[in-house]
mmCIF file of the N, C-alpha and C atoms, coordinates in Angstrom:
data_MODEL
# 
_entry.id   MODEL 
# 
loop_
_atom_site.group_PDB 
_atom_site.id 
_atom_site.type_symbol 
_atom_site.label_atom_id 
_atom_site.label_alt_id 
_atom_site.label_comp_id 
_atom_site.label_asym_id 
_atom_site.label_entity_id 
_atom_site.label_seq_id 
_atom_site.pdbx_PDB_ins_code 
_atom_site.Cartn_x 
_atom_site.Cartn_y 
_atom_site.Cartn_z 
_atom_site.occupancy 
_atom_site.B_iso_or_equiv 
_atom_site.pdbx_formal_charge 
_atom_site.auth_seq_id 
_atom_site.auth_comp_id 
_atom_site.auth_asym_id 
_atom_site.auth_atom_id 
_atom_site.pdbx_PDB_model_num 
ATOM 1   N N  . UNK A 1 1  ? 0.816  -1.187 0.000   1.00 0.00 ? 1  UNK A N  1 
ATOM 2   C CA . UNK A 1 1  ? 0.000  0.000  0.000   1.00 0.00 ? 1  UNK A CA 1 
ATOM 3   C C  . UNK A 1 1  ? 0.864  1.256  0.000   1.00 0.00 ? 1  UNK A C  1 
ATOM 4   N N  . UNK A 1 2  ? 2.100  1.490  0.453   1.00 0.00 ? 2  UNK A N  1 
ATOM 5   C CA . UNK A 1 2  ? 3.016  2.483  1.137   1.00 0.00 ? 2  UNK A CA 1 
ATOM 6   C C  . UNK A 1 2  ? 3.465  2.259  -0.633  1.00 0.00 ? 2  UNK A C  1 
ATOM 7   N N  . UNK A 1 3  ? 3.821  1.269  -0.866  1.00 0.00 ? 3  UNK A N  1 
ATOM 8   C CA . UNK A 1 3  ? 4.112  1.595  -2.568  1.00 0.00 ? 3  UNK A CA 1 
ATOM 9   C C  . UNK A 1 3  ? 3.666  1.987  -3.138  1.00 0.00 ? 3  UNK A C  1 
ATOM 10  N N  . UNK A 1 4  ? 2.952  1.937  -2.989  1.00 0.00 ? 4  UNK A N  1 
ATOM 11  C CA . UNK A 1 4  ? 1.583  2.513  -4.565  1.00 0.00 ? 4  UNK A CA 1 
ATOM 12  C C  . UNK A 1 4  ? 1.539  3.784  -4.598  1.00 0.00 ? 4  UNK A C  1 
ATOM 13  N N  . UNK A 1 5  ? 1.253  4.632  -3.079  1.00 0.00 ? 5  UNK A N  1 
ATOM 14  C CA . UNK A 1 5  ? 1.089  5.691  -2.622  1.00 0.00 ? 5  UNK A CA 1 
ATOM 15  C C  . UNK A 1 5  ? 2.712  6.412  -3.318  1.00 0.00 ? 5  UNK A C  1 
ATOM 16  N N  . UNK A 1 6  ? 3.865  5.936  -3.004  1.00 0.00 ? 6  UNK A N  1 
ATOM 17  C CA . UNK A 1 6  ? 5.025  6.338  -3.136  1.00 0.00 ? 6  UNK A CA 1 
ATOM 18  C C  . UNK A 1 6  ? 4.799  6.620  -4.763  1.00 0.00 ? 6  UNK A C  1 
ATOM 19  N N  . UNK A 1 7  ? 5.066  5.767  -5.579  1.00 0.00 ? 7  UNK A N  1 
ATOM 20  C CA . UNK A 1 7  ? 4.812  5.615  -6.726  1.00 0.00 ? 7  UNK A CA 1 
ATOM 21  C C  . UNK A 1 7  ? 3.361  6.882  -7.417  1.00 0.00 ? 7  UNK A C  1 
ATOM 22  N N  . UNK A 1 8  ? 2.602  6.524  -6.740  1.00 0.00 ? 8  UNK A N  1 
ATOM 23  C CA . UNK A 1 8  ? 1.676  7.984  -6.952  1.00 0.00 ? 8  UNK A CA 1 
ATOM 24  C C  . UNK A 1 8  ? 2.091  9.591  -6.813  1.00 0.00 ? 8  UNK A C  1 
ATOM 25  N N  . UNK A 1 9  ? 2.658  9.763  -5.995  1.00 0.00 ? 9  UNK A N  1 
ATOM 26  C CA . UNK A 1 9  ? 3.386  10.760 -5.336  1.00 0.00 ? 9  UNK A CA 1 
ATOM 27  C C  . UNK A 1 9  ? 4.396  11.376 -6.506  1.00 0.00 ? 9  UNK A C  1 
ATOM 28  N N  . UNK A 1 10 ? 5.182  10.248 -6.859  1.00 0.00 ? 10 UNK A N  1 
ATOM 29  C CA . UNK A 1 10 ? 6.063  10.415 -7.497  1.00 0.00 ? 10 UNK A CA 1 
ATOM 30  C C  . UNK A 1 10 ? 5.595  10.889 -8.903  1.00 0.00 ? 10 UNK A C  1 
ATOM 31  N N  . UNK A 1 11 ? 4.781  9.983  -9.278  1.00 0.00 ? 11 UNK A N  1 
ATOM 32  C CA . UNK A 1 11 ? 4.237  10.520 -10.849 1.00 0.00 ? 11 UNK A CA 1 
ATOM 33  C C  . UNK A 1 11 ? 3.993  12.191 -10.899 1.00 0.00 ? 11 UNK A C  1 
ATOM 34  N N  . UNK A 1 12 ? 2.936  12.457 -9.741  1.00 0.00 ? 12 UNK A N  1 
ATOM 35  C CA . UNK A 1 12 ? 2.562  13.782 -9.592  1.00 0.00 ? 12 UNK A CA 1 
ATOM 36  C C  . UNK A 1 12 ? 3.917  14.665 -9.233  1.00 0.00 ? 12 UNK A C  1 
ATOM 37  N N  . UNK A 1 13 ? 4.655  14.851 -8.862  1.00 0.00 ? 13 UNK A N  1 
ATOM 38  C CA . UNK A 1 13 ? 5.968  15.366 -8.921  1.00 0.00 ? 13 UNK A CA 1 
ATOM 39  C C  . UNK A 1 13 ? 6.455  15.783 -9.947  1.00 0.00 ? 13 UNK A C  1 
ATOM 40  N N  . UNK A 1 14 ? 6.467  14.713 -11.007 1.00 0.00 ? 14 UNK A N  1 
ATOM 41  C CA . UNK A 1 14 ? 7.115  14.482 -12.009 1.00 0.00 ? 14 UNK A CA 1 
ATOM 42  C C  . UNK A 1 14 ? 6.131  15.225 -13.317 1.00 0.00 ? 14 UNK A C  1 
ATOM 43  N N  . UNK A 1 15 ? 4.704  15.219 -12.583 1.00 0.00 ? 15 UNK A N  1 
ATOM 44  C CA . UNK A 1 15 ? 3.790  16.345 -13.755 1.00 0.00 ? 15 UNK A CA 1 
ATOM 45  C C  . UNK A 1 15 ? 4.046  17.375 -13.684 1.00 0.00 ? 15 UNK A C  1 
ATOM 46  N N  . UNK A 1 16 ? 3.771  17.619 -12.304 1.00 0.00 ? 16 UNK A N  1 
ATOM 47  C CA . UNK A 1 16 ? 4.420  19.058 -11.958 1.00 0.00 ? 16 UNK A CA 1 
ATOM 48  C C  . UNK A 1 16 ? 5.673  19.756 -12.260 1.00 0.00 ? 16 UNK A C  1 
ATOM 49  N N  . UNK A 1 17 ? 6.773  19.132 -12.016 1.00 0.00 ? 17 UNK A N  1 
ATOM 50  C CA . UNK A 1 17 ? 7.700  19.231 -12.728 1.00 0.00 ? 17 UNK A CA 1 
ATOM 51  C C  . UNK A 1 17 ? 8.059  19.591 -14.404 1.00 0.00 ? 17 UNK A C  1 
ATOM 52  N N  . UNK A 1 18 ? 7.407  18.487 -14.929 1.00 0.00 ? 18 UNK A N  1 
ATOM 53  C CA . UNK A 1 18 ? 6.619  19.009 -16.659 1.00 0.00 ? 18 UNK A CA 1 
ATOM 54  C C  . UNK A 1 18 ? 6.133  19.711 -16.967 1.00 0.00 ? 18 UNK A C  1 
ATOM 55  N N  . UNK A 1 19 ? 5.208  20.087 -16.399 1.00 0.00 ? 19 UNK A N  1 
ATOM 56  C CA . UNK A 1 19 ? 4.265  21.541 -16.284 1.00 0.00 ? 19 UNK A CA 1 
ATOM 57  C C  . UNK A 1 19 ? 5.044  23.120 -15.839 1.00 0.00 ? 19 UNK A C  1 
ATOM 58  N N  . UNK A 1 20 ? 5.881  22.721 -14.844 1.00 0.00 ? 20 UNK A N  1 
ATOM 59  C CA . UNK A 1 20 ? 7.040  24.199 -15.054 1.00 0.00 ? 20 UNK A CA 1 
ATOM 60  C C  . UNK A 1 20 ? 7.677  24.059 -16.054 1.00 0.00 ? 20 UNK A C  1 
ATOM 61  N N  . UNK A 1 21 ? 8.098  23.031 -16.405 1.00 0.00 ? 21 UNK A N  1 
ATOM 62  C CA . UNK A 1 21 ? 9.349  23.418 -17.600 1.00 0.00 ? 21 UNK A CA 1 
ATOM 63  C C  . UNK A 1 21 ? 8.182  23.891 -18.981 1.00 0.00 ? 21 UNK A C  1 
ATOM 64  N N  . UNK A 1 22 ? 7.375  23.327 -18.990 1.00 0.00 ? 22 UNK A N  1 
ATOM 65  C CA . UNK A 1 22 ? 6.418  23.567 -20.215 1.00 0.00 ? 22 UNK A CA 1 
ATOM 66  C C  . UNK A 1 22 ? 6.158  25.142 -20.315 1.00 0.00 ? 22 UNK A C  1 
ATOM 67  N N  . UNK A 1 23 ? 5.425  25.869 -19.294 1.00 0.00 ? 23 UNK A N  1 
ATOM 68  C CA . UNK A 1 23 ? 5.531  27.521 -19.171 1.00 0.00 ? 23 UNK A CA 1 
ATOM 69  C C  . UNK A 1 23 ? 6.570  27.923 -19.443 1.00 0.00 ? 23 UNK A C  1 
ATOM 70  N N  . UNK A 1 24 ? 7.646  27.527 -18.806 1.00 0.00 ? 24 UNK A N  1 
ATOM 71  C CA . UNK A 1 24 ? 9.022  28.505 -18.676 1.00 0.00 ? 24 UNK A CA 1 
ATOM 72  C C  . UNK A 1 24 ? 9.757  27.980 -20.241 1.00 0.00 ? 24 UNK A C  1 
ATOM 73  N N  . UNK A 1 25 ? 9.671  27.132 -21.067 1.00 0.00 ? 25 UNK A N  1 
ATOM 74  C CA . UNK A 1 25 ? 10.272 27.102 -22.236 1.00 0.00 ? 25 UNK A CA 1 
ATOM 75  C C  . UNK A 1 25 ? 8.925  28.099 -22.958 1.00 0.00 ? 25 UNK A C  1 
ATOM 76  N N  . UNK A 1 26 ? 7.631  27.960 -23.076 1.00 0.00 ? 26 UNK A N  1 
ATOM 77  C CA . UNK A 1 26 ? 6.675  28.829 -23.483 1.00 0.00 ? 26 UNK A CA 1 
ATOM 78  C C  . UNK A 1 26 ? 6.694  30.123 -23.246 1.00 0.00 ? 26 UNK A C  1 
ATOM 79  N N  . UNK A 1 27 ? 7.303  30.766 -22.422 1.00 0.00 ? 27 UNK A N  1 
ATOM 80  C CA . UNK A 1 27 ? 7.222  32.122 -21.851 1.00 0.00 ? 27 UNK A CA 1 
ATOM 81  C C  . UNK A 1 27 ? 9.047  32.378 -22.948 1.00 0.00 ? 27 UNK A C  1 
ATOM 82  N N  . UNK A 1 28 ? 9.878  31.410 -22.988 1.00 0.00 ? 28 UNK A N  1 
ATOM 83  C CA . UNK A 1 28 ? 11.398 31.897 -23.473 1.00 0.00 ? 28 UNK A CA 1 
ATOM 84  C C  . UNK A 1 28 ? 10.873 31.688 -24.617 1.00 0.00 ? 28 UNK A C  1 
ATOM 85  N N  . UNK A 1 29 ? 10.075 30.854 -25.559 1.00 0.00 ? 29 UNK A N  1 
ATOM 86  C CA . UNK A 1 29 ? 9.812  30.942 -26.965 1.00 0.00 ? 29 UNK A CA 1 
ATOM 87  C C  . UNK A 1 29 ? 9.080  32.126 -27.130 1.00 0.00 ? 29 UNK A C  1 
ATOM 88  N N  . UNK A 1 30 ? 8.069  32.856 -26.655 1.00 0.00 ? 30 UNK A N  1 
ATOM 89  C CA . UNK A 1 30 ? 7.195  33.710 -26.575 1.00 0.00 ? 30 UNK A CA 1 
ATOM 90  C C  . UNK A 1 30 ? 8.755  35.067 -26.684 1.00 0.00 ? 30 UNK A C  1 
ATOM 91  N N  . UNK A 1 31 ? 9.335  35.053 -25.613 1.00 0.00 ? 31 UNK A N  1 
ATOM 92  C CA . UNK A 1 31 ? 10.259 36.539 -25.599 1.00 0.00 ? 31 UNK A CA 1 
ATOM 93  C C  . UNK A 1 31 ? 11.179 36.547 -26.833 1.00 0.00 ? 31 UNK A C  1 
ATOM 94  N N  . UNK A 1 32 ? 11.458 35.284 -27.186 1.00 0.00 ? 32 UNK A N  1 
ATOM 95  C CA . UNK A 1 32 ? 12.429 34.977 -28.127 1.00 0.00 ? 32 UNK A CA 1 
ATOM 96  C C  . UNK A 1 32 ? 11.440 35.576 -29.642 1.00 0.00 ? 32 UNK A C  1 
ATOM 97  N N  . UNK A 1 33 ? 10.708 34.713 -29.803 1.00 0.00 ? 33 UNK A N  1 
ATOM 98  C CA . UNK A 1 33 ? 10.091 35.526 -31.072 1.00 0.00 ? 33 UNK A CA 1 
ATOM 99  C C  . UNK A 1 33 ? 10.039 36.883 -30.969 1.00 0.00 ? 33 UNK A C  1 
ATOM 100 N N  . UNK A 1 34 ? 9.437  37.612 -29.707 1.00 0.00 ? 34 UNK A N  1 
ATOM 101 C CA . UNK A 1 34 ? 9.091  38.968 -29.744 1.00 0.00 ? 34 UNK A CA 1 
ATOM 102 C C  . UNK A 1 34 ? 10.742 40.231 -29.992 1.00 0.00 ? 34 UNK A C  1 
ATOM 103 N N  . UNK A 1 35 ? 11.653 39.188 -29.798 1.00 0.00 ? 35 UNK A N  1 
ATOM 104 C CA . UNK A 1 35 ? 13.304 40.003 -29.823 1.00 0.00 ? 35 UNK A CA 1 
ATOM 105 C C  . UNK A 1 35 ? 13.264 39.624 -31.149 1.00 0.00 ? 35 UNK A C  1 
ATOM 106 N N  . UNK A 1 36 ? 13.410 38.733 -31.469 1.00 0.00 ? 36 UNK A N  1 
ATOM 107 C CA . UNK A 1 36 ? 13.444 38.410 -33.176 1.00 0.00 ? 36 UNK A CA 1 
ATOM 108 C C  . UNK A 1 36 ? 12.664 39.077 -33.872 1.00 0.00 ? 36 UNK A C  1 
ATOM 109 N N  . UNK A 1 37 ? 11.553 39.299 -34.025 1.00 0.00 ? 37 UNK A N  1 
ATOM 110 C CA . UNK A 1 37 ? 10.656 40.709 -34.789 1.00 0.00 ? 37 UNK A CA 1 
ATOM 111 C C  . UNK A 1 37 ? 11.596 41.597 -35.341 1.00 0.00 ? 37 UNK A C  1 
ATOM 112 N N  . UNK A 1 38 ? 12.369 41.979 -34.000 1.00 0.00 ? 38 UNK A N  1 
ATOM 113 C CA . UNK A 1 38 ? 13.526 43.324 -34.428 1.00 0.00 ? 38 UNK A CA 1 
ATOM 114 C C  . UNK A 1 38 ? 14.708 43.230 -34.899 1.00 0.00 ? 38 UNK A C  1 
ATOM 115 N N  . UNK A 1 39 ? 14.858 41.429 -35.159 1.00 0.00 ? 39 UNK A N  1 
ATOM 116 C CA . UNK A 1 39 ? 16.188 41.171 -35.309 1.00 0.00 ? 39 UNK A CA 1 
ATOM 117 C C  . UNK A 1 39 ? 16.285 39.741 -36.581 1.00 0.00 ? 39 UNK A C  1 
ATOM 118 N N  . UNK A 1 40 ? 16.233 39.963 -37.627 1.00 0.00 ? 40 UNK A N  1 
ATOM 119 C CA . UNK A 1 40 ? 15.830 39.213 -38.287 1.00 0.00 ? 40 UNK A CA 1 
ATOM 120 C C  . UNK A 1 40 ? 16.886 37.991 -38.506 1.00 0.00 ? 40 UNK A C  1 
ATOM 121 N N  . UNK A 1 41 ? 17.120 37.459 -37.549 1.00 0.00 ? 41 UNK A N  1 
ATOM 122 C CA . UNK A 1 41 ? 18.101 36.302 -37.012 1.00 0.00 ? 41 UNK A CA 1 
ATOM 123 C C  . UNK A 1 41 ? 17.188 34.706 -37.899 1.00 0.00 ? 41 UNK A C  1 
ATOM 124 N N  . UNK A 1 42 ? 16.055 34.889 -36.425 1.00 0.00 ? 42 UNK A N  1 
ATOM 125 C CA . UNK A 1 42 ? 14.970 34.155 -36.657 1.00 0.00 ? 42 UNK A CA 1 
ATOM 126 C C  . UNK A 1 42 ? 13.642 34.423 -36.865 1.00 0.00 ? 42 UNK A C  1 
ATOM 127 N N  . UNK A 1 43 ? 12.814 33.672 -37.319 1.00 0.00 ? 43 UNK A N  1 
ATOM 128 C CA . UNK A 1 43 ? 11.490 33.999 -37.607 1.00 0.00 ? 43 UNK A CA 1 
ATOM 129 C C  . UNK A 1 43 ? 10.849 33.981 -36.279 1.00 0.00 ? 43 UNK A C  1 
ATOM 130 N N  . UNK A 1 44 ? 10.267 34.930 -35.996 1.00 0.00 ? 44 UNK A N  1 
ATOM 131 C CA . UNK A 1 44 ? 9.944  35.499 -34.393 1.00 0.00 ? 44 UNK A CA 1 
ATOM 132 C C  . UNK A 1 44 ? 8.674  35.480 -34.528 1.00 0.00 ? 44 UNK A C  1 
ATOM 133 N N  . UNK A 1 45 ? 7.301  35.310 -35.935 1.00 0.00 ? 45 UNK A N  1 
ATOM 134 C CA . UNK A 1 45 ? 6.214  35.041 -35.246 1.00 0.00 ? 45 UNK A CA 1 
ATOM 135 C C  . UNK A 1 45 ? 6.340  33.814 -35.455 1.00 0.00 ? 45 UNK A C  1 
ATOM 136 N N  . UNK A 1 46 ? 7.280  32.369 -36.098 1.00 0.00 ? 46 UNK A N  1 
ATOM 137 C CA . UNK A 1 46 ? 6.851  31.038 -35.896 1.00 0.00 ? 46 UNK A CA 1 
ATOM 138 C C  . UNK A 1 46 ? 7.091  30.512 -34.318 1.00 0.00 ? 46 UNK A C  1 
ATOM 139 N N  . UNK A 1 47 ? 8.511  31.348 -33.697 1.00 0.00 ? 47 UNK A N  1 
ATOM 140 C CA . UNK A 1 47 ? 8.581  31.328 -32.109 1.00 0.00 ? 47 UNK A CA 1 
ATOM 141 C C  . UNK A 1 47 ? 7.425  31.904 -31.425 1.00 0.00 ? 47 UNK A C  1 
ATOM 142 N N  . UNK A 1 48 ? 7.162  32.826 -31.442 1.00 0.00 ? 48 UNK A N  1 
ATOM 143 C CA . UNK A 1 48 ? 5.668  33.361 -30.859 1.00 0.00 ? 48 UNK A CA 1 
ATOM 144 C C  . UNK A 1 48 ? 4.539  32.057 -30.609 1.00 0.00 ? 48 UNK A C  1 
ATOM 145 N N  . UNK A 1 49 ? 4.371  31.806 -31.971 1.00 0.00 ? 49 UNK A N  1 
ATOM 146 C CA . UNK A 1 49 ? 3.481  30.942 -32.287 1.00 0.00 ? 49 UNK A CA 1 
ATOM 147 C C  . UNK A 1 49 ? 3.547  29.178 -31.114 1.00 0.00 ? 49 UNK A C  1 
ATOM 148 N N  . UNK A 1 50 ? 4.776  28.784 -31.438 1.00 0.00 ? 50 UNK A N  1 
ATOM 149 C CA . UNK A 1 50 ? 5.050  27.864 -30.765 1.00 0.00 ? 50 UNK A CA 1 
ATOM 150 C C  . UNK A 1 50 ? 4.956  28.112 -29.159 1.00 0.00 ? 50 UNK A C  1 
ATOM 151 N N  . UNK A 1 51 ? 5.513  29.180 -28.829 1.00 0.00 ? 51 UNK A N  1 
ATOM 152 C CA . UNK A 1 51 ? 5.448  28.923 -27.095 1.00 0.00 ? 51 UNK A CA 1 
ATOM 153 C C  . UNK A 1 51 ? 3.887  29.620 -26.672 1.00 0.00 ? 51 UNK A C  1 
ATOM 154 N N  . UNK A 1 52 ? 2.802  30.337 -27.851 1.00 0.00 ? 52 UNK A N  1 
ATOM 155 C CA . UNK A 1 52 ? 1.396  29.843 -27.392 1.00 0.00 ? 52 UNK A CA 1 
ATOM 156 C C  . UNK A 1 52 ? 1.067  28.614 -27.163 1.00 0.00 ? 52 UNK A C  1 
ATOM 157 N N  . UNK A 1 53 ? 1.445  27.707 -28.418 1.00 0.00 ? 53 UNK A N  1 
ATOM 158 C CA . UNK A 1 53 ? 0.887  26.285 -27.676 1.00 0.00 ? 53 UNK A CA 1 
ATOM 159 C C  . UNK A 1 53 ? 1.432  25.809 -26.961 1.00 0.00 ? 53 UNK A C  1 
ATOM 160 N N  . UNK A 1 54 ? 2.411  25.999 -26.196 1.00 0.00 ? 54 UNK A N  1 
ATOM 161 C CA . UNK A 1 54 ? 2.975  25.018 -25.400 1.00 0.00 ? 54 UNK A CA 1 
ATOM 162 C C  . UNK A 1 54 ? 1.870  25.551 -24.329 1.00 0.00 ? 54 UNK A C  1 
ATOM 163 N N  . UNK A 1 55 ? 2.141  27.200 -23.852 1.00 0.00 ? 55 UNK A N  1 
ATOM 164 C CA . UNK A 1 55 ? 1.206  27.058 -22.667 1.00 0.00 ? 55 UNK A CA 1 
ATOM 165 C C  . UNK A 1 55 ? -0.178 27.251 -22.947 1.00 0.00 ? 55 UNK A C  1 
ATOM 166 N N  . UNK A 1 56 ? -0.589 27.114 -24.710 1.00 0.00 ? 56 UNK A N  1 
ATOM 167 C CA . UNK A 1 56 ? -2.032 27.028 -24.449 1.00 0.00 ? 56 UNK A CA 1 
ATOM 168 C C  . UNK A 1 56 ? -3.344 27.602 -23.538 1.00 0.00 ? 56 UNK A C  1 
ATOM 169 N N  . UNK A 1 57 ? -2.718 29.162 -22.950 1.00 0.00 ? 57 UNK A N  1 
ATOM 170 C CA . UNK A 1 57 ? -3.218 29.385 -22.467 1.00 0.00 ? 57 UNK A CA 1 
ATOM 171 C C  . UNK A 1 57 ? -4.087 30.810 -23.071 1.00 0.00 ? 57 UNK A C  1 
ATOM 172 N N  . UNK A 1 58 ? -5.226 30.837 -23.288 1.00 0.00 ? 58 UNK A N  1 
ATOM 173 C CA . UNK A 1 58 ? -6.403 31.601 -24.359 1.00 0.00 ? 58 UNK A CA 1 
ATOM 174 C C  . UNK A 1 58 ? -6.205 32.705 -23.599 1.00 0.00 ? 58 UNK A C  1 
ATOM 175 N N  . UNK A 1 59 ? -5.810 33.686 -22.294 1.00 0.00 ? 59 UNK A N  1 
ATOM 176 C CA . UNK A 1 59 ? -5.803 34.818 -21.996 1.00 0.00 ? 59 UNK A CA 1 
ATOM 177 C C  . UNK A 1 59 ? -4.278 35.151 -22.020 1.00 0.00 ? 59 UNK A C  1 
ATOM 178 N N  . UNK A 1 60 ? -3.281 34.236 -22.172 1.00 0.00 ? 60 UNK A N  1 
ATOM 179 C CA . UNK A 1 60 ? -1.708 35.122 -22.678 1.00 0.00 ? 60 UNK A CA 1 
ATOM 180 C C  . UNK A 1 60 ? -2.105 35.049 -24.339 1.00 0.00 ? 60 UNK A C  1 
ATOM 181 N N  . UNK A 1 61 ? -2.885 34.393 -24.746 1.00 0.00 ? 61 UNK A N  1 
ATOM 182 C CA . UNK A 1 61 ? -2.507 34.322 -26.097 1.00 0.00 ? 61 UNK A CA 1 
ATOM 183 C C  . UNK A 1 61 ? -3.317 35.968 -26.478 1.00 0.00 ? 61 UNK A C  1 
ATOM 184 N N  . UNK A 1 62 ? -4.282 36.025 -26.056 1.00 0.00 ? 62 UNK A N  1 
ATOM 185 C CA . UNK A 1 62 ? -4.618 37.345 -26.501 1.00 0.00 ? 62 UNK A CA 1 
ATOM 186 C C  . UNK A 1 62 ? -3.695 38.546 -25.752 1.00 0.00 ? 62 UNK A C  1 
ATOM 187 N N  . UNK A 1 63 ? -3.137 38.398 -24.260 1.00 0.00 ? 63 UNK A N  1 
ATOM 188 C CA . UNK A 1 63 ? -1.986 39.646 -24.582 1.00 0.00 ? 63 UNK A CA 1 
ATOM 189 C C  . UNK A 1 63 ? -1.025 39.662 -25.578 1.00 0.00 ? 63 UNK A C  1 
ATOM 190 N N  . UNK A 1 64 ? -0.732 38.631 -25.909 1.00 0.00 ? 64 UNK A N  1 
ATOM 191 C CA . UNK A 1 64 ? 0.699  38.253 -26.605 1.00 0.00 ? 64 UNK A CA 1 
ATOM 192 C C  . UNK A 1 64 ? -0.114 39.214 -27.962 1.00 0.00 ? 64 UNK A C  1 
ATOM 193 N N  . UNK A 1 65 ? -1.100 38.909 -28.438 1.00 0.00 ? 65 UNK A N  1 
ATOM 194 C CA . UNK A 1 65 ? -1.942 39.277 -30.203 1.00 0.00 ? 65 UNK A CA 1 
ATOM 195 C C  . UNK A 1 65 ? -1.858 40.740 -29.699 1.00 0.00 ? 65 UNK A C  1 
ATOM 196 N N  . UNK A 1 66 ? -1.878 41.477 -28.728 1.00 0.00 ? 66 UNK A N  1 
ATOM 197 C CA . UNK A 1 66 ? -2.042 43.182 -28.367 1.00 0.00 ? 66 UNK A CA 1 
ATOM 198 C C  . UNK A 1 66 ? -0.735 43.597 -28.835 1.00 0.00 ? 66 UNK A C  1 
ATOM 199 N N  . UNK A 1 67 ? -0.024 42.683 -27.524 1.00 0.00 ? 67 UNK A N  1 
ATOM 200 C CA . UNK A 1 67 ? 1.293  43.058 -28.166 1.00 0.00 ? 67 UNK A CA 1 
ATOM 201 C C  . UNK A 1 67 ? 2.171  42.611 -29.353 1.00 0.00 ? 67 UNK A C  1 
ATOM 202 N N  . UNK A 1 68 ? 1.776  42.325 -29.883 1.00 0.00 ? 68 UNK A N  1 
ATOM 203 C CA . UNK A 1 68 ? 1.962  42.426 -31.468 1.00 0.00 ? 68 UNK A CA 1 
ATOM 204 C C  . UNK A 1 68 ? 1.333  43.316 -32.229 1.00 0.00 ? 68 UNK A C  1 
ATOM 205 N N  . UNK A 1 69 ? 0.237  43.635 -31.879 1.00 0.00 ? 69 UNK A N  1 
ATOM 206 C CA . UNK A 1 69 ? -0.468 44.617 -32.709 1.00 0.00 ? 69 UNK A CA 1 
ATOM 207 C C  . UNK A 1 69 ? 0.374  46.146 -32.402 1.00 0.00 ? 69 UNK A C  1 
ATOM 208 N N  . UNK A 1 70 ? 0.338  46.323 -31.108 1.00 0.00 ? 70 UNK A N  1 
ATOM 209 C CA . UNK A 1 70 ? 1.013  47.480 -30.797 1.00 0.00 ? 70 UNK A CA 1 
ATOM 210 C C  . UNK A 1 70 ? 2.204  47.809 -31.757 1.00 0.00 ? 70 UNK A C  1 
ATOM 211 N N  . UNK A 1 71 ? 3.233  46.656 -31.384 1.00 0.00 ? 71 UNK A N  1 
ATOM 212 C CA . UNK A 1 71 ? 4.924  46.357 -32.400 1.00 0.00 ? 71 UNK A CA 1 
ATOM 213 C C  . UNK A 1 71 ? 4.709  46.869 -33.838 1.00 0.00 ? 71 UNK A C  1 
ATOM 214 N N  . UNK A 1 72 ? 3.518  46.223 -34.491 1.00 0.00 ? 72 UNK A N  1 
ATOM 215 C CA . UNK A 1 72 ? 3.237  46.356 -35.476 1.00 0.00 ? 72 UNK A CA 1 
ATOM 216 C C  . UNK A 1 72 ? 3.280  47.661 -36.271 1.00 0.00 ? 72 UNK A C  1 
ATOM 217 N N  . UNK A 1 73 ? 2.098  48.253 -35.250 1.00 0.00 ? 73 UNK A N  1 
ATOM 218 C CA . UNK A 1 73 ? 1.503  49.499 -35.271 1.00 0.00 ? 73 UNK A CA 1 
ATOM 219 C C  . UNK A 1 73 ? 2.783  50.761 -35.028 1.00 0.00 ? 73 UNK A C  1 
ATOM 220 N N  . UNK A 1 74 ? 3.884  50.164 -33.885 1.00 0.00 ? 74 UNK A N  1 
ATOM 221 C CA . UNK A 1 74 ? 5.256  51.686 -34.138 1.00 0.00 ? 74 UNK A CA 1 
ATOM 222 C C  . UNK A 1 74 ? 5.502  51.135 -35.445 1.00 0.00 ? 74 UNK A C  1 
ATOM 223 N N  . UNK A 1 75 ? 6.099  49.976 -35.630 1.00 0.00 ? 75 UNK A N  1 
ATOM 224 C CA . UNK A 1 75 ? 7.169  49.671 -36.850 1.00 0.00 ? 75 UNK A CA 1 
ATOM 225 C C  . UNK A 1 75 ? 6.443  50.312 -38.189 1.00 0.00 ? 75 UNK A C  1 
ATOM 226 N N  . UNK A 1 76 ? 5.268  50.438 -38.379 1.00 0.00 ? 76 UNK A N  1 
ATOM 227 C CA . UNK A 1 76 ? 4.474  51.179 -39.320 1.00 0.00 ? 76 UNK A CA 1 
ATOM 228 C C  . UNK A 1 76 ? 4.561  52.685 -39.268 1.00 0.00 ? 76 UNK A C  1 
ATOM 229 N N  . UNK A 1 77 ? 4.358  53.114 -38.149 1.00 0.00 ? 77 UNK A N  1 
ATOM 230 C CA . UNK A 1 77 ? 4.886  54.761 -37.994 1.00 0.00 ? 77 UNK A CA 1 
ATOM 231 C C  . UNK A 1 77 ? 6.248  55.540 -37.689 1.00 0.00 ? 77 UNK A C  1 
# 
């Protein structure tokens, strides 16, 4: 019984664990595209793009679309 529990424990650790690294590479793909915009190294909206889905999350994805629009909107004026 003390196993199973251990073994349970552990899995959940180990999501959790997955689940930070998943944001925090999503949040560095996200900054990385947005530096690339200005720096034509790499393609900075396919990075953008990618670290939305990682964190899949529908209320950064619409700040992230503002701030792009904004970027957009100096680099035009």
């Amino acid at each position: 019984m003390k196993k199973k529990r251990e073994k349970e424990e552990i899995k959940g650790v180990e999501s959790q664990v997955l689940y930070v690294i998943k944001i925090i590479l999503g949040v560095l793909l996200i900054v990385l595209g947005i530096v690339s915009l200005f720096l034509p190294i790499i393609p900075g909206i396919i990075l953008i793009i990618l670290g939305l889905i990682l964190l899949g999350n529908r209320k950064i994805k619409g700040l992230v679309s503002r701030i792009i629009r904004k970027i957009r909107k100096k680099i035009k004026s």
